[in-house]
C-alpha positions in Angstrom: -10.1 58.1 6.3 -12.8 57.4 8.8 -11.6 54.8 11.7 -14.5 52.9 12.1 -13.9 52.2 7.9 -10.7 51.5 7.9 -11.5 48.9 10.5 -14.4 47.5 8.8 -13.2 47.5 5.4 -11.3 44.1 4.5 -7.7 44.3 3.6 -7.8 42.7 -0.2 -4.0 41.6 0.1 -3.0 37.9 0.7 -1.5 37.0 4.1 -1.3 38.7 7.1 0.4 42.0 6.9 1.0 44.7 9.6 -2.2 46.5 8.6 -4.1 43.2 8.9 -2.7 42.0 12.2 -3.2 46.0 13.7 -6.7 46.0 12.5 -7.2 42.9 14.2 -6.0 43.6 17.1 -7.9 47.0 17.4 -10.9 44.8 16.8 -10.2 42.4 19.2 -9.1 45.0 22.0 -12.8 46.5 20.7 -14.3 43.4 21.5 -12.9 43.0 25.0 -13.6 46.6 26.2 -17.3 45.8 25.4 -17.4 42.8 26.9 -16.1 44.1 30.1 -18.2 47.3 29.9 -20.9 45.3 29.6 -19.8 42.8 32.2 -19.5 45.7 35.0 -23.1 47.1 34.0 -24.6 43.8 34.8 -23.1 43.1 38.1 -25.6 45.4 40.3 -28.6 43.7 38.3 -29.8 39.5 39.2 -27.6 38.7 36.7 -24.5 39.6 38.3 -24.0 36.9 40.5 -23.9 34.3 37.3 -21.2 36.4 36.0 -18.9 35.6 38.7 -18.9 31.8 37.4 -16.9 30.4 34.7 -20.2 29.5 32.8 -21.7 33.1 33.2 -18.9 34.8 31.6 -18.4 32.3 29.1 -22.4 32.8 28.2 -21.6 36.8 28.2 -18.7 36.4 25.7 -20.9 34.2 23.5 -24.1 36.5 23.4 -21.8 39.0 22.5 -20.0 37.0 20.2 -22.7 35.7 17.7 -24.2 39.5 16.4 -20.0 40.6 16.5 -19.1 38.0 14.8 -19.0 39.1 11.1 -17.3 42.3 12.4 -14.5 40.2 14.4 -13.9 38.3 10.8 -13.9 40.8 8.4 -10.4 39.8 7.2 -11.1 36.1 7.6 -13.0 35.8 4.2 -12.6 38.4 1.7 -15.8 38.8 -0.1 -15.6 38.7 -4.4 -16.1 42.6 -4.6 -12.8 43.3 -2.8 -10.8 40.6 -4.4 -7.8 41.3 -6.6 -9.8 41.9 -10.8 -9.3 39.4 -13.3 -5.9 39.6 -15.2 -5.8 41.3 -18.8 -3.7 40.8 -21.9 -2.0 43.0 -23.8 -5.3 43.7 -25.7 -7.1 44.9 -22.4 -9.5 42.1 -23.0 -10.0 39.5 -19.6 -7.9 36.1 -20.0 -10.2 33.5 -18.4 -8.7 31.6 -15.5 -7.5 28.3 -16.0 -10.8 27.3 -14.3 -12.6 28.8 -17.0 -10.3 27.7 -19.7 -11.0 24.1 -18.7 -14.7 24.4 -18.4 -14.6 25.6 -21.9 -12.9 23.2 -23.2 -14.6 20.0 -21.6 -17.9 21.5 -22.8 -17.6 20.7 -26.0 -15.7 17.7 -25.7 -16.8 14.5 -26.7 -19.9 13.6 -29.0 -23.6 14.0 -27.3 -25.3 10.2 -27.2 -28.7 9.5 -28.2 -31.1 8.7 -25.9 -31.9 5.8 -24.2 -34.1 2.8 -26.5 -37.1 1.3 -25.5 -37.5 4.0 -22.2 -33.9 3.3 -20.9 -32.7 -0.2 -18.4 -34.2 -3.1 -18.8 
């Protein structure tokens, strides 16, 4: 498999695994090699000087932060397509969560009222 997806391809299973907390790591370690690449190309430049303060770096590390961000959190929040499919019965047709179920259920429950008289409050 491809590095670069297997470390940008969420992990569907709950929790954090080994495979989880490696690819996180690698992302991580990913993330700091950039930074400091980056860091050490912009010390000759104007720039450089800011760099050496505690607010310089910290506004590096954010700039790079925000477009790496999605990237950096790809195991965070597993999107719908990778989640686990909806159970089956022994049928092969979908059982509805219990979300579902319930939504069902109160739909039709209860009789619908008529509408207000005479244009609603008086």
């Amino acid at each position: 498999m491809n590095w670069w997806r297997w470390l940008t391809t969420p992990d569907p299973n709950p929790g954090y695994n080994t495979g989880k907390l490696l690819k996180l790591f690698v992302r991580v370690a990913v993330f700091a090699v950039l930074a400091t690449l980056l860091s050490t190309l912009l010390m000759p430049t104007p720039v450089g000087k800011y760099l050496n303060t505690w607010w310089g770096s910290m506004l590096l590390v954010l700039v790079l932060y925000l477009p790496l961000m999605r990237f950096l959190s790809v195991d965070t929040f597993v999107p719908r397509r990778f989640q686990a499919p909806p159970s089956t019965n022994a049928a092969g047709k979908t059982v509805p969560s219990s979300t579902e179920r319930r939504k069902e259920k109160n739909r039709y429950a209860g009789v619908r009222k008529a509408p207000p008289k005479y244009g609603g409050r008086r």
